[in-house]
C-alpha positions as CSV (number, residue, x, y, z in Angstrom):
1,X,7.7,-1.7,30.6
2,X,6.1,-3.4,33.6
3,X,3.3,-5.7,33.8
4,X,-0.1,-5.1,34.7
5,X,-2.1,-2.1,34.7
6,X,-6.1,-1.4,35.5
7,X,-8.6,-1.6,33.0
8,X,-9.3,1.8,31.5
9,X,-12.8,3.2,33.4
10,X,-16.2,3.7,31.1
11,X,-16.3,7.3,29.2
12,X,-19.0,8.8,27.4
13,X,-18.2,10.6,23.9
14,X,-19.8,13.8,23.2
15,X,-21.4,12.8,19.9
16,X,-21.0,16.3,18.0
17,X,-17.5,16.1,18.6
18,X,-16.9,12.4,16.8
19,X,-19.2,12.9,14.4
20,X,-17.6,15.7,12.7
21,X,-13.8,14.0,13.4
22,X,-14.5,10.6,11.7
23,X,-17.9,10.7,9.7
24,X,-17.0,13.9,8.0
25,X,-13.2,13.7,7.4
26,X,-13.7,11.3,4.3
27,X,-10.4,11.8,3.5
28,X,-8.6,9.9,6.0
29,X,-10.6,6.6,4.9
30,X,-10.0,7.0,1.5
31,X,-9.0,3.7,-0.3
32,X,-5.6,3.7,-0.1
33,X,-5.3,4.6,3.4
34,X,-8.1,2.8,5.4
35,X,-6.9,1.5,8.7
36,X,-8.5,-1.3,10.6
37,X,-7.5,-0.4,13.9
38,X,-5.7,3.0,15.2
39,X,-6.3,5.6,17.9
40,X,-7.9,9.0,17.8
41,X,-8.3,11.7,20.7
42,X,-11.8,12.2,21.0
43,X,-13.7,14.4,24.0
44,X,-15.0,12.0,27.1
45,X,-17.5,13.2,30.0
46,X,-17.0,11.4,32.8
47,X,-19.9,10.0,35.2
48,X,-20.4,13.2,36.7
49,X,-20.2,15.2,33.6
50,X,-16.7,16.5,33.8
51,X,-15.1,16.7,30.5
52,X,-11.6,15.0,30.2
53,X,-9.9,13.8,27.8
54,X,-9.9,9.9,26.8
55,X,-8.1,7.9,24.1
56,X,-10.0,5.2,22.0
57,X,-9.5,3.8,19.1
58,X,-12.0,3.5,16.5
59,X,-12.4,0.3,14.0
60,X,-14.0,0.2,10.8
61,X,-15.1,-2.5,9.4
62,X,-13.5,-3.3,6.3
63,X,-16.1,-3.5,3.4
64,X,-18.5,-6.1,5.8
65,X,-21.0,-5.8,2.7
66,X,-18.9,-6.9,-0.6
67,X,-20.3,-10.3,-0.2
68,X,-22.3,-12.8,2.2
69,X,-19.2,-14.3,3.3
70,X,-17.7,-10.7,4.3
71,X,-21.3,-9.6,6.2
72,X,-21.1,-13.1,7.9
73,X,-17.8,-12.5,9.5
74,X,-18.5,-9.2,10.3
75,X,-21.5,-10.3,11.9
76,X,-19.1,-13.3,14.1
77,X,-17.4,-10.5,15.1
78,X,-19.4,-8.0,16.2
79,X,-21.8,-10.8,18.3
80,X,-18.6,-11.9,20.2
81,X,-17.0,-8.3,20.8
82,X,-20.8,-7.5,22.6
83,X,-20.9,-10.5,24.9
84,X,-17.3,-11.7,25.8
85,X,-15.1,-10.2,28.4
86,X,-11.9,-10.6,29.6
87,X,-8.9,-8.9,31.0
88,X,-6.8,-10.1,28.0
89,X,-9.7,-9.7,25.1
90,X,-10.5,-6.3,23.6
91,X,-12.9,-4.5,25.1
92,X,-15.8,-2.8,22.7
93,X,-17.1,0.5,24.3
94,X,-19.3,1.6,21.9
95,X,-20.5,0.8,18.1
96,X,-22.1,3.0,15.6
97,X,-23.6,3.9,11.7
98,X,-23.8,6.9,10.2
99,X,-26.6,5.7,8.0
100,X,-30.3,6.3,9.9
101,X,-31.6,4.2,7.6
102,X,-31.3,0.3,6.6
103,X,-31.3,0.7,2.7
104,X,-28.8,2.9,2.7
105,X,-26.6,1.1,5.5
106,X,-22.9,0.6,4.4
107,X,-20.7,1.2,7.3
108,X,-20.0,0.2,11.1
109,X,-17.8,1.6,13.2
110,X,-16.2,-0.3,16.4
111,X,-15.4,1.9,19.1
112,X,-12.5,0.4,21.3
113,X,-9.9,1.0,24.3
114,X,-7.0,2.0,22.9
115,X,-4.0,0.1,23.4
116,X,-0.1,1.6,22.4
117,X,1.0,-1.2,20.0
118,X,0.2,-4.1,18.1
119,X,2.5,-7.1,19.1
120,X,3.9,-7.0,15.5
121,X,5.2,-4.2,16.1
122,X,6.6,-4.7,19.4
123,X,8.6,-8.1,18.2
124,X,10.2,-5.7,15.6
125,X,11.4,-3.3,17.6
126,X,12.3,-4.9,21.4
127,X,14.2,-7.9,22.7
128,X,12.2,-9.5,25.2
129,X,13.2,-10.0,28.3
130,X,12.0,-13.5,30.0
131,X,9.5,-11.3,32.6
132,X,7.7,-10.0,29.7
133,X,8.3,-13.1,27.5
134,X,6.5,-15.0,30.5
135,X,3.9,-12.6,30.8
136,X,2.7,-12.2,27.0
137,X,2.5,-15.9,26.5
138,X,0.4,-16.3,30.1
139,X,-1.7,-13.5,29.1
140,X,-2.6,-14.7,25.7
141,X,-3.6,-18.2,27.1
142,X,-5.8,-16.4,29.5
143,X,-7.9,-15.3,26.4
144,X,-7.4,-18.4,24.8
145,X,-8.8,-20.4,27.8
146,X,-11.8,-18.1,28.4
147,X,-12.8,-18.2,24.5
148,X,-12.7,-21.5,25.0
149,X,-14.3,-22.0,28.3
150,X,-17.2,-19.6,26.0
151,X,-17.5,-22.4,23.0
152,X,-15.5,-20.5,20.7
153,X,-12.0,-21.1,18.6
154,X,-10.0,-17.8,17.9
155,X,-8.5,-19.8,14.7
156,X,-6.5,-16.5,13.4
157,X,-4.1,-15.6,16.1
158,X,-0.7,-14.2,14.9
159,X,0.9,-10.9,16.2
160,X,-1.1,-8.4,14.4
161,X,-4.0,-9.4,16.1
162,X,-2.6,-9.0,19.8
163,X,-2.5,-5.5,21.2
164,X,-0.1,-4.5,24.5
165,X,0.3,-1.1,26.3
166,X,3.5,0.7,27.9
167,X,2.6,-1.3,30.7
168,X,2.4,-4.5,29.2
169,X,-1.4,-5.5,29.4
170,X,-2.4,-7.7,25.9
171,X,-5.2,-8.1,24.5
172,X,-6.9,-10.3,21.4
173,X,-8.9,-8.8,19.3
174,X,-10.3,-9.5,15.4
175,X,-12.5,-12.1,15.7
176,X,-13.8,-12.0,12.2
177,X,-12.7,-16.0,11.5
178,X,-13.6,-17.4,15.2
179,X,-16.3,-20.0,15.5
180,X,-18.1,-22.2,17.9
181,X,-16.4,-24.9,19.2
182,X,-17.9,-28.5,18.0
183,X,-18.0,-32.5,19.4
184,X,-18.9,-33.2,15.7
185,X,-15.8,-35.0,14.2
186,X,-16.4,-34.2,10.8
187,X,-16.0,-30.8,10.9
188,X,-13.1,-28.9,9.4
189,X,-12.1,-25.7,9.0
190,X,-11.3,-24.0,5.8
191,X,-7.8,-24.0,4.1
192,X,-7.7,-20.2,4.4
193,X,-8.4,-20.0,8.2
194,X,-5.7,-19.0,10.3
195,X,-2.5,-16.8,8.4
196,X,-1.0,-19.2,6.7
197,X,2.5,-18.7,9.0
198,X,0.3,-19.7,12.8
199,X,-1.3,-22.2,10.7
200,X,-1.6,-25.5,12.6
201,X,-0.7,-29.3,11.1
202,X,-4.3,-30.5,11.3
203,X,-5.5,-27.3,9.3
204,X,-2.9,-27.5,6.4
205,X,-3.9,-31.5,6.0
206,X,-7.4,-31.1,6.2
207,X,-7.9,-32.8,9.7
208,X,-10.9,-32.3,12.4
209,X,-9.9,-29.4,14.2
210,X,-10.3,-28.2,17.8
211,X,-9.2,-26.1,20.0
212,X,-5.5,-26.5,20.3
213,X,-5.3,-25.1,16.7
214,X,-5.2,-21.7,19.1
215,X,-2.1,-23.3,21.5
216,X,0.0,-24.0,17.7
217,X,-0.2,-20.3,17.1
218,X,0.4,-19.3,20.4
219,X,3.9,-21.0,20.1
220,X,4.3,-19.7,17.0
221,X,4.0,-16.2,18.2
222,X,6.0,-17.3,21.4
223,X,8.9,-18.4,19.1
224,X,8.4,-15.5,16.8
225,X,8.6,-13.0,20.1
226,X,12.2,-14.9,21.0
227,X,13.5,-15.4,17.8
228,X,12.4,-12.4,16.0
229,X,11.6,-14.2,12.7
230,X,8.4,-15.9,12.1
231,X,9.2,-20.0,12.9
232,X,7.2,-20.9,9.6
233,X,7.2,-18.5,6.7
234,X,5.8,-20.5,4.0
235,X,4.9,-19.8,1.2
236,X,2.2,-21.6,0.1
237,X,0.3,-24.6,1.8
238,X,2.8,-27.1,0.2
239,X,5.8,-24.8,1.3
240,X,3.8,-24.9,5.0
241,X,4.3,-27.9,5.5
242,X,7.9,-28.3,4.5
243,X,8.9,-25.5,6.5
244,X,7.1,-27.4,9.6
245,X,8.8,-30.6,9.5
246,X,12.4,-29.1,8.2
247,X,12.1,-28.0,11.8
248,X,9.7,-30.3,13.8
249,X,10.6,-33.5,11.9
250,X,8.5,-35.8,9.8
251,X,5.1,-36.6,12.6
252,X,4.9,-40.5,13.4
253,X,2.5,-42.9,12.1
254,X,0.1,-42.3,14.8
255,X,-0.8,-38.9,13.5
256,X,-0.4,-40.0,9.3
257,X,-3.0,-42.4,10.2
258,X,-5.4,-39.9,11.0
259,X,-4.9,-38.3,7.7
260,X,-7.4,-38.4,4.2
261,X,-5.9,-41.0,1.8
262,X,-4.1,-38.2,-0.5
263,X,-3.0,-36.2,2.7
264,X,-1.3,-39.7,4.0
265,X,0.0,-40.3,0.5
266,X,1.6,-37.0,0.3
267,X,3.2,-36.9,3.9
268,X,4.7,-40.1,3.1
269,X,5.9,-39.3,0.0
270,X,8.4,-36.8,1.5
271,X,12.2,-37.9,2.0
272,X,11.9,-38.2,6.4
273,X,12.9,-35.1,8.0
274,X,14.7,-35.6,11.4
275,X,13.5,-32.6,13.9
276,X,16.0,-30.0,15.4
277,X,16.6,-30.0,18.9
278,X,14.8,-27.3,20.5
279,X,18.2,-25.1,21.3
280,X,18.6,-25.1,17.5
281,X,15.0,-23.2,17.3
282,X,15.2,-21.4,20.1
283,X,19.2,-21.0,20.9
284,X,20.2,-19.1,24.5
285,X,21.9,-16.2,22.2
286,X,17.9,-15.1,21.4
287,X,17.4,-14.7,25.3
288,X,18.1,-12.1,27.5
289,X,20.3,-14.1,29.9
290,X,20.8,-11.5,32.3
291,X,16.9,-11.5,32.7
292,X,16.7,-15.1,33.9
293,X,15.6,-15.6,37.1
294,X,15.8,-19.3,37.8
295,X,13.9,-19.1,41.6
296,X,10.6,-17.8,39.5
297,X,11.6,-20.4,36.9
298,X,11.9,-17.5,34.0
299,X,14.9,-19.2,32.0
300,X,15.8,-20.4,28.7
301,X,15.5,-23.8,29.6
302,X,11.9,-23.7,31.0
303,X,10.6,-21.1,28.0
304,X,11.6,-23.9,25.5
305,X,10.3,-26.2,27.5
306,X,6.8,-24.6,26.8
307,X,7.6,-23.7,23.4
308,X,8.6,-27.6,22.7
309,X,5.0,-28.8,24.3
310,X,3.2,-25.9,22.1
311,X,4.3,-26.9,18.5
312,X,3.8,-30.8,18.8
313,X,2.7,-31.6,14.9
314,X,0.2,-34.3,16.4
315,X,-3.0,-32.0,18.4
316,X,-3.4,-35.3,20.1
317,X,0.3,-34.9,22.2
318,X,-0.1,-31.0,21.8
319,X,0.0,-29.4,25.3
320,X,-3.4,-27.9,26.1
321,X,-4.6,-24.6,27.4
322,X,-4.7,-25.4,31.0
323,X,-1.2,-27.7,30.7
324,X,0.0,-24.4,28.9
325,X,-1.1,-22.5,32.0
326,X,-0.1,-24.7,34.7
327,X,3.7,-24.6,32.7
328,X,6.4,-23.5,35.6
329,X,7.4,-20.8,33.3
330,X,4.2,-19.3,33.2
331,X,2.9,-20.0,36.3
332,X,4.3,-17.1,38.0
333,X,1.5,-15.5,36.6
334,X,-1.3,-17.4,37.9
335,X,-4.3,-15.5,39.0
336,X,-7.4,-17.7,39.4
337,X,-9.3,-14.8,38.6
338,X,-7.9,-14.2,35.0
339,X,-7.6,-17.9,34.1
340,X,-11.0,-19.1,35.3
341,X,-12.6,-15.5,34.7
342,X,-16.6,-15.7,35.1
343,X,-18.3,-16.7,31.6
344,X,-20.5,-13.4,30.1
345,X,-23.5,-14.5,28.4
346,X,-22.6,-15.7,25.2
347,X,-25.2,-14.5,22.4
348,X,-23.0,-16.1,19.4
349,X,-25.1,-18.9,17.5
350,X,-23.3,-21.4,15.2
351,X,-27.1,-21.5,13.7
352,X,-27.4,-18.1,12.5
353,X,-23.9,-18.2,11.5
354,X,-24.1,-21.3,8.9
355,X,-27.5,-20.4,8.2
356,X,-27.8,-19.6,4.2
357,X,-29.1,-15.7,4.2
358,X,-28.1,-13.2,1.2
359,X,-26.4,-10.4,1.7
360,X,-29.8,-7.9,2.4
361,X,-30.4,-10.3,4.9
362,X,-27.0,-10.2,6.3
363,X,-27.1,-6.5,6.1
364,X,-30.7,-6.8,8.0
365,X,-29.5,-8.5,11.0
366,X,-26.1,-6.5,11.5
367,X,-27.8,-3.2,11.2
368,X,-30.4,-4.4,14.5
369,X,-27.8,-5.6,16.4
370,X,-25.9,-2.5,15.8
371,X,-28.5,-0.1,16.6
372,X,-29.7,-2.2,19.5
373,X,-25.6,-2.2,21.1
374,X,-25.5,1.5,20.4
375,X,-28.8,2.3,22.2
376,X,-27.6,-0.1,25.6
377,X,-24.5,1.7,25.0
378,X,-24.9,5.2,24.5
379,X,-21.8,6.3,24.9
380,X,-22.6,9.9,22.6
381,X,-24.9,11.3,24.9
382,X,-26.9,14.3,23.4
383,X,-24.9,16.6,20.9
């Protein structure tokens, strides 16, 4: 595997082709065997109306309808796959229905570049060594920094949501439980946002959040990718938080202060927990040693040095996205281009998010921005 690659270039599907592959093999989506994301050879025409052959993969959307709270984050994501783009952030090529008509609209189907593997996958199958380490975590800030340079918070990053090619390129995608960043204090984010193991202190005691809720998961992932083994797996909210501090430590006073009465209460309630030293966590036997390469700064030493700055229990002392960047074992990486990437027009608004619509209504709104991406984007040409 070696880092970076070009993006792939713009195809055009001949529609005939995809319609009879996905729409009319009901089959392969049948209920036990629906997959959220995966690849498919379909036909491409190039720009001068060569055919080739082009590899996508094609999203549906799991049952967006069920409920207002489904069509709203289907609706989250489909807004912020249109309008934000980035090297290290899915790219969304095209999006249809097969229904022609609203009332009997049920389905939307995303269609993507195709990438080799979801980083799940990769962490259970490869030893990293500290080039490609280096590189994941640099590219996966990238994305972090630009949502965040756009006014939105990921909140659900974990391996299953990071895709890499044979050439290591990553990319975030599912952005079903990402919202607008806020200056209000009082806002919180729900118990169930973020998978419960890249959950972040803050979220599991009911804290404002912000944006470094993102940089928690990121070393979560980073520790997971050394490690092999996810660095929380609890297994409830309770069990959360005891897994955190039986390796972090019991978080000082400065942080229990900032807590709700019975969230203080509880935290103090525990026996004190002394943190491991971070070569307990992250030990040299998990590293490639023969990778190292101390001139570009790609050691153990540095990587836990990162990692250490990452998963600080109190988001106040938490490194943020730009310290993350600016890290000597990432900086290798730098490119101003990719971390300070020019901001797309950002069409996601928190008011038509939080705004109190029933489902039709939902349904309404998803099925014009659907048919208004698929006609600026007509990647099906004429059958």
């Amino acid at each position: 595997m070696k880092p970076r690659s070009n993006p792939a270039e713009a195809y055009r599907v001949i529609y005939i082709y995809i319609r009879d592959l996905l729409i009319g093999n009901k089959p392969t989506w049948g209920k036990t065997q629906t997959p959220t994301y995966f690849p498919i050879f379909i036909r491409a025409r190039s720009a001068d109306d060569t055919l080739t052959g082009t590899k996508v993969a094609i999203k549906k959307m799991q049952q967006p309808f069920v409920m207002t709270m489904s069509a709203r984050r289907a609706y989250r994501e489909f807004i912020l796959l249109t309008t934000i783009k980035h090297p290290n952030i899915i790219r969304l090529l095209s999006a249809f229905t097969p229904q022609t008509e609203l009332s009997r609209f049920r389905e939307v189907y995303l269609v993507m570049e195709l990438m080799s593997h979801n980083l799940h996958e990769v962490i259970s199958r490869l030893r990293l060594d500290h080039r490609t380490l280096s590189f994941f975590v640099y590219q996966m800030l990238c994305a972090i920094k630009h949502l965040h340079n756009s006014g939105v918070i990921h909140r659900d990053l974990k391996p299953s949501n990071i895709v890499v090619n044979d050439k290591c390129v990553l990319k975030v995608l599912d952005f079903g439980l990402a919202r607008k960043k806020t200056t209000d204090t009082a806002m919180r984010m729900s118990d169930y946002v973020v998978t419960r193991y890249y959950r972040a202190p803050e979220v599991i005691l009911g804290l404002p959040y912000s944006e470094k809720v993102d940089i928690w998961s990121v070393g979560c992932i980073f520790a997971e990718m050394i490690n092999h083994r996810v660095l929380f797996p609890g297994l409830d909210r309770v069990d959360q938080w005891s897994k955190i501090i039986n390796e972090m430590g019991t978080p000082g006073e400065d942080f229990v202060r900032q807590l709700g009465d019975s969230a203080a209460m509880y935290v103090r309630s525990l026996p004190p927990q002394v943190g491991k030293p971070i070569e307990q966590i992250a030990p040299d036997s998990n590293f490639l040693k023969e990778t190292e390469n101390v001139k570009a700064n790609l050691t153990a030493e540095w990587g836990r040095d990162l990692l250490a700055k990452m998963l600080v229990i109190n988001p106040d002392n938490r490194y943020s996205v730009e310290q993350s960047l600016n890290h000597p074992y990432v900086k290798v990486w730098f490119r101003d281009e990719e971390v300070n990437a020019p901001q797309s027009e950002n069409r996601y608004n928190e008011e038509i998010d939080c705004a109190d619509r029933t489902l039709t209504e939902w349904k309404e709104l998803i099925y014009q921005e659907v048919k208004q991406f698929e006609g600026k984007h007509d990647i099906f040409g004429k059958a």
